[in-house]
C-alpha positions as CSV (number, residue, x, y, z in Angstrom):
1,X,217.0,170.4,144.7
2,X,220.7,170.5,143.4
3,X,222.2,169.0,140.2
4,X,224.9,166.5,139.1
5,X,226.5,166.1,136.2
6,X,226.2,162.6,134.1
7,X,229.0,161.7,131.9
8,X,227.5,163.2,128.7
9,X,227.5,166.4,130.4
10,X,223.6,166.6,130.9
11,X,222.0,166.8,134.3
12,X,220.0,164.4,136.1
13,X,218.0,165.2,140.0
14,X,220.1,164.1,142.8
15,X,218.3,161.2,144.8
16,X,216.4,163.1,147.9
17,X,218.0,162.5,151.8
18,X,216.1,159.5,152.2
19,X,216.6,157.8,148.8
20,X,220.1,157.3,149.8
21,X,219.3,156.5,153.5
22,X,219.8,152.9,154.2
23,X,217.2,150.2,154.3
24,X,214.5,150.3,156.6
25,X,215.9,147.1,158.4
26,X,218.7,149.4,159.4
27,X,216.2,151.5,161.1
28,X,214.1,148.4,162.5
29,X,217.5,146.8,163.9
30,X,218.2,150.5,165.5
31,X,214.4,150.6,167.2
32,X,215.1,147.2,168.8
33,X,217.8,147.7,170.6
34,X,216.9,151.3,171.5
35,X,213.4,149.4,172.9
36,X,215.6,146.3,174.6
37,X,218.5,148.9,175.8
38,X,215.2,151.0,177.3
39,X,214.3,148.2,178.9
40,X,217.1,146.9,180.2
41,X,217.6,150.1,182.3
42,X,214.1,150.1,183.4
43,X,214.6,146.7,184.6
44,X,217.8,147.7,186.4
45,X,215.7,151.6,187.9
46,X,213.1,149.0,189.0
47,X,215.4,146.6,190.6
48,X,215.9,149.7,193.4
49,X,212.5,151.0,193.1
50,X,209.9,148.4,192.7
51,X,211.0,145.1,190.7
52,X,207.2,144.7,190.3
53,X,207.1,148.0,188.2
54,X,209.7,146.6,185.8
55,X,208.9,147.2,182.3
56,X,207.8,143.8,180.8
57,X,206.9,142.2,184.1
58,X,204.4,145.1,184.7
59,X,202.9,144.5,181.0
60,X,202.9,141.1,181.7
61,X,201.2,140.9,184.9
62,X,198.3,143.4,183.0
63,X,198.6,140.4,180.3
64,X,198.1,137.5,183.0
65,X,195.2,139.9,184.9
66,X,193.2,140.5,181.5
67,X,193.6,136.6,179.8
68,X,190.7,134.3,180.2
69,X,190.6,131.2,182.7
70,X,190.6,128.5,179.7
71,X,193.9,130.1,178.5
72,X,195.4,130.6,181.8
73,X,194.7,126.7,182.3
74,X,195.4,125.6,179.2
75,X,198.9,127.8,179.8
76,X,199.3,125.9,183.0
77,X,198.6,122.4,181.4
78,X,200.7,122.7,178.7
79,X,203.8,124.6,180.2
80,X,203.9,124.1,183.9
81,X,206.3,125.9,186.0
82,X,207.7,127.7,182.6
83,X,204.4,129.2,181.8
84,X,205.9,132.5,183.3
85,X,208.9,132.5,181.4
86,X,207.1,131.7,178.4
87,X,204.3,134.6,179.3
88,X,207.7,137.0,180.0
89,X,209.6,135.9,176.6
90,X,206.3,136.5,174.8
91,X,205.5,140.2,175.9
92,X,209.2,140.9,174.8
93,X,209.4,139.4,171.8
94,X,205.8,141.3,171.0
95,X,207.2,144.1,172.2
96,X,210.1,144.3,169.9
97,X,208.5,143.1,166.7
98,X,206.3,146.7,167.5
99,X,209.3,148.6,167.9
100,X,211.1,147.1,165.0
101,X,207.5,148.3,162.8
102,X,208.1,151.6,164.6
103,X,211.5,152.0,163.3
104,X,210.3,151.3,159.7
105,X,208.4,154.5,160.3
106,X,210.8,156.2,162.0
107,X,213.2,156.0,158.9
108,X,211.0,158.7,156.9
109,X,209.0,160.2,159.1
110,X,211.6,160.9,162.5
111,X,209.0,162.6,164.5
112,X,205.9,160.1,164.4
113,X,208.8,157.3,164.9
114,X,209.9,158.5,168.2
115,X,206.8,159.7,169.5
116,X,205.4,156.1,168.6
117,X,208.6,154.5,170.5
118,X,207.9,156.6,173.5
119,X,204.6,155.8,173.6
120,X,205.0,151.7,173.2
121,X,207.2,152.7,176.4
122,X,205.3,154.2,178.4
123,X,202.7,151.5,178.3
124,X,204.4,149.8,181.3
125,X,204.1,152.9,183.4
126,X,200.3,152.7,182.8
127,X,200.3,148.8,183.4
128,X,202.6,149.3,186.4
129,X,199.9,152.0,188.2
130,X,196.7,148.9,187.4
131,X,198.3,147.1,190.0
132,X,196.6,146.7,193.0
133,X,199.7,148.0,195.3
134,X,201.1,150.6,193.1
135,X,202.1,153.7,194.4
136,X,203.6,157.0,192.4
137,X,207.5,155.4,192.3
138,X,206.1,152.5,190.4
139,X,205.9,155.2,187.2
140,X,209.7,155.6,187.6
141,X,210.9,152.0,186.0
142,X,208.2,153.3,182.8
143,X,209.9,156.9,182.3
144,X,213.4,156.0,182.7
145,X,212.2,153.4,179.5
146,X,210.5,155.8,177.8
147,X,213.3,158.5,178.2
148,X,216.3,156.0,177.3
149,X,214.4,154.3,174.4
150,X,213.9,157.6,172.6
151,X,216.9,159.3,173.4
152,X,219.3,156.2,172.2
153,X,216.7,155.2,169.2
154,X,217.6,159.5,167.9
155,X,220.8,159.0,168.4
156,X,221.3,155.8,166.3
157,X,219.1,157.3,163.5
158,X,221.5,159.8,163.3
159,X,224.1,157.4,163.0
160,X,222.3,155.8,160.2
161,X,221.5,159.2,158.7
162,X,225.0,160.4,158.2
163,X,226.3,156.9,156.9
164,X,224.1,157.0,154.4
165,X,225.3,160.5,153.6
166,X,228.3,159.5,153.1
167,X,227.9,156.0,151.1
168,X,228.3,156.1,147.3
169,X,225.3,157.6,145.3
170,X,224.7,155.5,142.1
171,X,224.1,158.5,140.2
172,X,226.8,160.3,140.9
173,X,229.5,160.7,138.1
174,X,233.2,161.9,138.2
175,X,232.3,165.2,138.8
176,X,230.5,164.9,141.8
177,X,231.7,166.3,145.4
178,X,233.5,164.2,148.1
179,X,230.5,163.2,150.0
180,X,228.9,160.7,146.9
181,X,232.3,159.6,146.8
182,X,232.5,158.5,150.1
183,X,232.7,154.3,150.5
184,X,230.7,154.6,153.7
185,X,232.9,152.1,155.3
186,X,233.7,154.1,158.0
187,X,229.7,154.9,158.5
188,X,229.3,151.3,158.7
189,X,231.5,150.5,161.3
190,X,230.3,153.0,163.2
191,X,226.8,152.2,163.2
192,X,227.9,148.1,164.3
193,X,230.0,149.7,167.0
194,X,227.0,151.1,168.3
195,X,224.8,148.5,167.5
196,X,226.7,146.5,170.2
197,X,226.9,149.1,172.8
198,X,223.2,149.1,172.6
199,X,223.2,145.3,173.0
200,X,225.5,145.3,175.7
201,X,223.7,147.6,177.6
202,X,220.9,145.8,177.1
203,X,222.3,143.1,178.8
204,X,224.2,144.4,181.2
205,X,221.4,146.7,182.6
206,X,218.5,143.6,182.2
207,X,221.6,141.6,184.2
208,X,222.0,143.9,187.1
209,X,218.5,144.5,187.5
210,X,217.5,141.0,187.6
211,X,220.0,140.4,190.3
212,X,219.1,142.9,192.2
213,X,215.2,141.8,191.9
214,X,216.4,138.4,193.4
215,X,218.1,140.2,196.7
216,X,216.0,140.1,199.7
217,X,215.6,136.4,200.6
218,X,215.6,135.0,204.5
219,X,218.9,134.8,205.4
220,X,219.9,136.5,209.0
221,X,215.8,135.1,210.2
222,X,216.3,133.1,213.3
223,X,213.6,130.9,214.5
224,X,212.4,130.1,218.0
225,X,211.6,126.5,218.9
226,X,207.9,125.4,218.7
227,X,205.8,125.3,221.6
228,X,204.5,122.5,220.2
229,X,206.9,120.4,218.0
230,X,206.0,117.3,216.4
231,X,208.2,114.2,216.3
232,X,210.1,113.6,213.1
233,X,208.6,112.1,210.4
234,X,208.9,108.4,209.8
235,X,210.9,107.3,207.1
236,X,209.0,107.0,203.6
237,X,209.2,104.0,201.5
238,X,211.4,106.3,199.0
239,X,214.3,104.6,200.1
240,X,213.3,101.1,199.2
241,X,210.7,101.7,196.2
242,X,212.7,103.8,193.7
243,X,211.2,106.6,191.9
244,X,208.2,107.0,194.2
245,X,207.7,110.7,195.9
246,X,209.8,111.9,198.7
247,X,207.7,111.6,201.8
248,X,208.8,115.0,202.7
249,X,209.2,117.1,199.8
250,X,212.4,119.4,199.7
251,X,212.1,123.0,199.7
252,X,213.8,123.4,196.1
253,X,211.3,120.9,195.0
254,X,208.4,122.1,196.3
255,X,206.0,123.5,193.7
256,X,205.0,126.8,192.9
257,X,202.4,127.6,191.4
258,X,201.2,131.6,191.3
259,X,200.7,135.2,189.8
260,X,203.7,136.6,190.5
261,X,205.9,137.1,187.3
262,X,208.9,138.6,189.9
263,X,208.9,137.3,193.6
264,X,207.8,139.8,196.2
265,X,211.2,141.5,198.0
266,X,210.1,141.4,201.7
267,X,212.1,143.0,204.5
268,X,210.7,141.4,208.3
269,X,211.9,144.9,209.4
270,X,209.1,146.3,207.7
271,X,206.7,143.7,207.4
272,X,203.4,144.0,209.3
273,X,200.2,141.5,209.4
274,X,197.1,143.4,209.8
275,X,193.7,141.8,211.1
276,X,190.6,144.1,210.7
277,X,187.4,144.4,208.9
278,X,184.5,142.8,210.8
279,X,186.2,142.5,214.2
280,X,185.6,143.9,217.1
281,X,189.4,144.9,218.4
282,X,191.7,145.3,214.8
283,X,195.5,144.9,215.5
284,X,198.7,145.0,213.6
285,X,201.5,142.5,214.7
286,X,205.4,142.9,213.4
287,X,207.3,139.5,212.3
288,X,208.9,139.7,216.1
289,X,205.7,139.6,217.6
290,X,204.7,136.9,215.4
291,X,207.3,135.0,216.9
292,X,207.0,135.3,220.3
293,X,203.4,134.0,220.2
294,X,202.4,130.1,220.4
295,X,204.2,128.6,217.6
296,X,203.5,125.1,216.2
297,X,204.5,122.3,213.9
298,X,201.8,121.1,211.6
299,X,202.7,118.0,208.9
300,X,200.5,119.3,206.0
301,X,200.2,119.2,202.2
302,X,199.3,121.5,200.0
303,X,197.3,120.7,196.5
304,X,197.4,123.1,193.5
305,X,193.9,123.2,192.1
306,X,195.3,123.6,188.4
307,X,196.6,119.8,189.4
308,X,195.8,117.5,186.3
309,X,194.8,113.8,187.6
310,X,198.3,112.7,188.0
311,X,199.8,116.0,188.2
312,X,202.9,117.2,189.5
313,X,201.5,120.5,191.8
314,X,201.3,118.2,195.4
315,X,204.1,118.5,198.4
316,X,203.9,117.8,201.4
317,X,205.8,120.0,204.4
318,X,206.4,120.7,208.0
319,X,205.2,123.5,208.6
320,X,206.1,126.2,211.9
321,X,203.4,129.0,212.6
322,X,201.1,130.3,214.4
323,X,197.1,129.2,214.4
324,X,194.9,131.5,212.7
325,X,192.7,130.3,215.4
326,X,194.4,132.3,217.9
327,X,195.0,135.1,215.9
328,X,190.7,135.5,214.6
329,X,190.0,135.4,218.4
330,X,192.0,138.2,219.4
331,X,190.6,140.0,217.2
332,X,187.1,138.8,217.4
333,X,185.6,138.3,214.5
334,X,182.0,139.4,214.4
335,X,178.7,137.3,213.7
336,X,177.8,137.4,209.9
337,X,181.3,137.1,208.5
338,X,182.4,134.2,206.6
339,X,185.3,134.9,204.9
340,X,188.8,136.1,205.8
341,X,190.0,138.3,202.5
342,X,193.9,137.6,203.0
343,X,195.8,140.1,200.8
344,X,199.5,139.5,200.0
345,X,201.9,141.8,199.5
346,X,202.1,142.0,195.8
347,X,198.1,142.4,195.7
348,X,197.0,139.0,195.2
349,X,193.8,138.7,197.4
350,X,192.3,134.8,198.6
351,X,189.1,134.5,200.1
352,X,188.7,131.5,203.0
353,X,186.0,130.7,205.1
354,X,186.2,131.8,208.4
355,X,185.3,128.3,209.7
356,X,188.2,126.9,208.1
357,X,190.4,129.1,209.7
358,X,188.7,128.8,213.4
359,X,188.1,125.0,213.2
360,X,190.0,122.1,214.7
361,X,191.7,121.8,211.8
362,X,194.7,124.0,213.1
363,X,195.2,126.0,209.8
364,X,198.5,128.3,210.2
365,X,200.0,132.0,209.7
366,X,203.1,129.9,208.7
367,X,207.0,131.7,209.0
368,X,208.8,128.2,208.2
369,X,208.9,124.8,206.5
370,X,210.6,122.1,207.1
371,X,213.2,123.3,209.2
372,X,214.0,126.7,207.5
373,X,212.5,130.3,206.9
374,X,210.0,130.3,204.3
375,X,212.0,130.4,201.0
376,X,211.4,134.1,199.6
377,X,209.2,131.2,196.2
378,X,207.2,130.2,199.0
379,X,205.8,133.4,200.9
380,X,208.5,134.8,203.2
381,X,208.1,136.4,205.5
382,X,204.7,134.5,206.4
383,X,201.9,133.1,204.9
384,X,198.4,131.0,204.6
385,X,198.8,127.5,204.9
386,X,195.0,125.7,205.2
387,X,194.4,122.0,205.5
388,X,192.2,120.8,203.3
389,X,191.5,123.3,200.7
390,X,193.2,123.7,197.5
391,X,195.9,126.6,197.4
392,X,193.4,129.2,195.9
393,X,191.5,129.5,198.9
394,X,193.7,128.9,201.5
395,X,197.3,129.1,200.9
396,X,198.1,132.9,200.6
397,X,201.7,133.9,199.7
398,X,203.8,137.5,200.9
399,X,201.3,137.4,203.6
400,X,200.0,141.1,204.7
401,X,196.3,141.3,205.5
402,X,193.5,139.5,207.0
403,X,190.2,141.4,206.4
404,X,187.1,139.6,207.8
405,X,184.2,140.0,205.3
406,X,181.3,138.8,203.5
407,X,180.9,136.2,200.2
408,X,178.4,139.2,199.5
409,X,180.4,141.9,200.3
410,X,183.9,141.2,198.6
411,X,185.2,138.9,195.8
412,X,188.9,137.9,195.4
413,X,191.5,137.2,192.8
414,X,189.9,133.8,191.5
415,X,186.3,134.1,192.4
416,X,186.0,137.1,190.3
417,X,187.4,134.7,187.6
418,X,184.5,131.8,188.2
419,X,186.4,129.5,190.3
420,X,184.5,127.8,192.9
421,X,184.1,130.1,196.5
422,X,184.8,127.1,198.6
423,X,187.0,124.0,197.1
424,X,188.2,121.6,199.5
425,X,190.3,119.0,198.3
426,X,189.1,116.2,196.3
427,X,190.6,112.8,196.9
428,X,193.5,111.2,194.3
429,X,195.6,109.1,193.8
430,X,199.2,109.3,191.4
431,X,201.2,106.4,190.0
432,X,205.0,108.0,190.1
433,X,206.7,104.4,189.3
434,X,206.8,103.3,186.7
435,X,206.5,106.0,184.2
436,X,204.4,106.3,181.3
437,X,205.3,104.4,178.5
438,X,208.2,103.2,180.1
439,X,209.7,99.9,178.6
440,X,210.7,97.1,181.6
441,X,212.1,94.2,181.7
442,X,209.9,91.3,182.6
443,X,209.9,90.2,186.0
444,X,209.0,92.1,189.2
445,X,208.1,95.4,189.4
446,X,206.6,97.9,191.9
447,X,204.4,100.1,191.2
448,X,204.1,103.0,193.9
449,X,202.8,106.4,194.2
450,X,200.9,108.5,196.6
451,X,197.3,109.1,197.2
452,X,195.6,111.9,199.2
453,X,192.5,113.2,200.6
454,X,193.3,116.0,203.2
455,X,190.7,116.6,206.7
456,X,189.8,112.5,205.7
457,X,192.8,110.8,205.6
458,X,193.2,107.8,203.0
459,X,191.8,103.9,204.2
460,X,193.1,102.2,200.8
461,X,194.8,102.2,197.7
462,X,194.2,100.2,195.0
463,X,195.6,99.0,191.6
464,X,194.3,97.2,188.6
465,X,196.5,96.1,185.3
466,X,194.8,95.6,182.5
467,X,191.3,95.7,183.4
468,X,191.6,92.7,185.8
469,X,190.6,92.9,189.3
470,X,191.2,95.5,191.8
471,X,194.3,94.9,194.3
472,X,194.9,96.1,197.5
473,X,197.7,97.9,197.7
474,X,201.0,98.5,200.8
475,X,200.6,101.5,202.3
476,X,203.7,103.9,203.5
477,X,204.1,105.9,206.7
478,X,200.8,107.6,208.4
479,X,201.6,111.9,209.6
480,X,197.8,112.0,209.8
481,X,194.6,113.1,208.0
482,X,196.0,115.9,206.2
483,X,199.5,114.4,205.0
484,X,199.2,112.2,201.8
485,X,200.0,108.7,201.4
486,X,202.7,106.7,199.8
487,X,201.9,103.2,198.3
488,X,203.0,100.2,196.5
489,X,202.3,96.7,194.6
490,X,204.9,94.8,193.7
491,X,203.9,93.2,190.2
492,X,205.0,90.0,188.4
493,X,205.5,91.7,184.9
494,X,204.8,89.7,181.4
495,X,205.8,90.7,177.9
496,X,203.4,92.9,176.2
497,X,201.7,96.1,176.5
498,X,200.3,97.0,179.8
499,X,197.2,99.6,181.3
500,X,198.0,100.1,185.2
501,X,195.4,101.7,187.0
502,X,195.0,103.4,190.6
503,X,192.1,104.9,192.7
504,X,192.0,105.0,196.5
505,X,189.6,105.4,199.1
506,X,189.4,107.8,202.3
507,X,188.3,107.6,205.7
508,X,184.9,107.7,205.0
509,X,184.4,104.9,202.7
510,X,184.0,107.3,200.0
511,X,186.0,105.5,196.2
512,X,187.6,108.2,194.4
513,X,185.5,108.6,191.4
514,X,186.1,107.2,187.8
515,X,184.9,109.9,185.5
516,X,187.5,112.3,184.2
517,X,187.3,116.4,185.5
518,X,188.8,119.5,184.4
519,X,190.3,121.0,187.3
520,X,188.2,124.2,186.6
521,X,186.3,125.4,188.9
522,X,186.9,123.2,191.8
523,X,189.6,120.4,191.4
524,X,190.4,117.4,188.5
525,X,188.4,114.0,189.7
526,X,189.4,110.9,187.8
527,X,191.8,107.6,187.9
528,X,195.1,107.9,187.2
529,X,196.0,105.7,184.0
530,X,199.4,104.6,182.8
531,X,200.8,102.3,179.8
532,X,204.0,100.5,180.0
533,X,205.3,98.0,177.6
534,X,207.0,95.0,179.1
535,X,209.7,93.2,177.0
């Protein structure tokens, strides 16, 4: 080790290369933006390759594949439609805190650092080849992090290295050389400088590849009239009772409710619909085909089974496909299967039961709703749409794959995870005006919402302040046993705090029950209860 000279002319041991390195949150700052500016160019590489492969949506799918049900619902319960954002902004914060740990390390011991940044890395190339579709370009997206986390995170230590070179040493007198002389100023500017180029390509990358990941939605799809259209809808009562639910949900509106953390990019040129498994003549059909067979419109809603009593995951659509009636015949499924595996495109699989899909009910390989293509959010270019059964068994997005099977044989997505195998939907009712703890002037007021019980069809709604008796409420328009039902009671309001109650009843004479349900395994039961305080 070399010398210096102290002012009394004695000599002292110059600090060591490291001592006069600066702080490890120099070297923490540097590893997170090597590991965001990584990212942000896997994002973009995946954009072209596979936007499923992308570094944090592969971890994050691996995350959503491995967490219990009870955390997945309570995920669901508590943050709705932003659950994936959340789930995304979580696995990249986590992410970051490692590689700002690993840059701790990296500022003593180089070696271990990068080979520990590499290696945080290259865990999205492992989690993008679990998925179920992945094929040997998926690992692209994973290297190209790896490769530009490292090589950026080297060169910024290097940056750090040499400014601390050239700051002031403490122990250095007059008689020391020009570099413990040096302010470092110049060091410091440098490192910022690139501190911000890391940042903004970061950004810019993360940017382009999410644009690019968004690409791909029906646009140039034009659709043939139905064989067997429907006549409008009649008008629902939302234009008289305000605040109550469209009768006809809008597209933009419609909720969505799913696994995907990036929306399947699905080219009709490409896309095929396969029907094999147990069947006695397996065929393959192109989105043309699909539309030159039988097409028909079908008013149905759909029912998420995560739906809380009262719950926001309900539309109802018009719907343009063709029955999976017709296409199960052709192919002839065989005696002893009774389910149809439907795979999606982006590996999700949903088990149905054959009956349901060769009843009277009419269930449909859906290509549009209400009007338009399917909305890429939705399932374009086709997908599941099954009367009476909640979304997990019968509603299959990015539609790909029919496989007729056995309960015995094959489990999907959800049964693997204890939901129930068959889960027809359970009949409810929703109050949607007024709100909770809403305060009202006294007077009149409706109170309106919709009520449902799809393949039974609702008979009566009903609504009860304050304990009192039941009363019959209006009912709106009638598409049918497997549309819901707007409602409403107009109310002569008094001051005061007030409990308003609903329940209906379907076709059957069956009163939706009273006891409260978690919606795991098979659906929430339970009356919808509201307060609102009258002044």
């Amino acid at each position: 080790m070399t010398t210096g000279l102290t002012t009394s002319g004695t000599t002292t041991p110059e600090p060591s290369g490291s001592s006069r390195r600066p702080a490890g949150r120099w070297y923490a700052g540097g590893a997170v933006l090597a590991a965001a500016a990584g990212a942000g160019v896997g994002h973009l590489v995946a954009g072209f390759v596979s936007p499923e492969a992308s570094p944090v949506l592969a971890v994050g799918s691996t995350v959503i594949d491995l967490t219990p049900t009870p955390v997945k619902e309570w995920a669901v319960a508590t943050f709705g439609t932003a659950d994936k954002p959340i789930l995304i902004g979580s696995v990249a914060i986590g992410a970051l805190a490692v590689a700002g740990m690993i840059g701790v390390v990296a500022r003593t011991r180089r070696s271990v650092g990068l080979a520990l940044l590499g290696a945080l890395a290259l865990t999205s190339a492992l989690a993008a080849t679990l998925r179920p579709t992945s094929i040997a370009v998926d690992l692209i997206p994973g290297f190209v992090t790896a490769l530009v986390g490292v090589a950026t995170a080297s060169w910024f230590f290097g940056l750090l290295d040499r400014w601390g070179a050239t700051a002031v040493d403490p122990a250095a007198g007059a008689g020391a050389d020009d570099t413990a002389r040096g302010d470092g100023s110049s060091g410091r500017r440098h490192v910022l400088a690139a501190a911000a180029g890391l940042g903004a390509l970061a950004a810019t990358a993360g940017s382009l590849g999410q644009a690019l990941s968004r690409s791909g939605s029906p646009s140039t799809v034009t659709l043939p009239p139905a064989a067997e259209p429907l006549a409008p809808l009649p008008r629902g009562l939302e234009e008289t009772v305000r605040g109550i639910s469209a009768f006809r949900t809008p597209n933009k509106e419609f909720y969505r409710i799913d696994t995907a953390l990036v929306i399947p990019r699905v080219s009709v040129e490409g896309w095929k619909l396969t029907i094999d498994g147990e069947v006695d003549r397996p065929y393959t059909v192109t989105f043309d085909d699909l539309l030159a067979m039988p097409l028909v419109e079908r008013d149905i809603t759909l029912t998420c089974v995560s739906n809380e009593v009262g719950g926001p995951y309900i539309g109802g659509a018009r719907w343009l496909g063709v029955r999976t009636r017709d296409l199960l015949e052709r192919a002839g499924v065989r005696t002893g299967a009774d389910q149809i595996l439907s795979h999606s495109t982006e590996g999700m699989t949903i088990s149905t039961p054959v009956q349901a899909l060769t009843d009277d009910r009419e269930a449909l390989v859906a290509v549009a709703m209400n009007g338009e293509p399917l909305p890429a959010r939705h399932g374009f270019p086709a997908r599941l749409v099954t009367p009476g059964l909640y979304g997990f068994v019968g509603a299959t997005k990015w539609l790909t794959r029919m496989e007729a099977t056995t309960y015995a044989a094959k489990r999907a997505y959800w049964t693997e995870r204890d939901w129930a195998t068959d889960a027809p939907v359970l009949t409810q009712s929703r109050i949607d005006t007024p709100r909770g703890l809403n305060r009202l002037d006294a007077g009149r007021v409706v109170i309106g919402g919709v009520a449902w019980a799809q393949q039974r069809g609702i008979a009566k709604v009903e609504v009860r302040v304050d304990g009192e008796r039941w009363q019959d409420a209006q009912l709106g328009p009638d598409a049918g046993i497997d549309y819901w039902r707007q409602w409403f009671l107009p109310w002569d309001a008094l001051p005061g705090r007030h409990d308003l109650t609903v329940r209906a009843t379907d076709l059957n004479g069956d009163v939706q029950p009273e006891g409260r349900t978690a919606p795991f395994p098979e659906g929430a039961r339970g009356w919808h209860s509201i307060v609102v305080i009258i002044d």
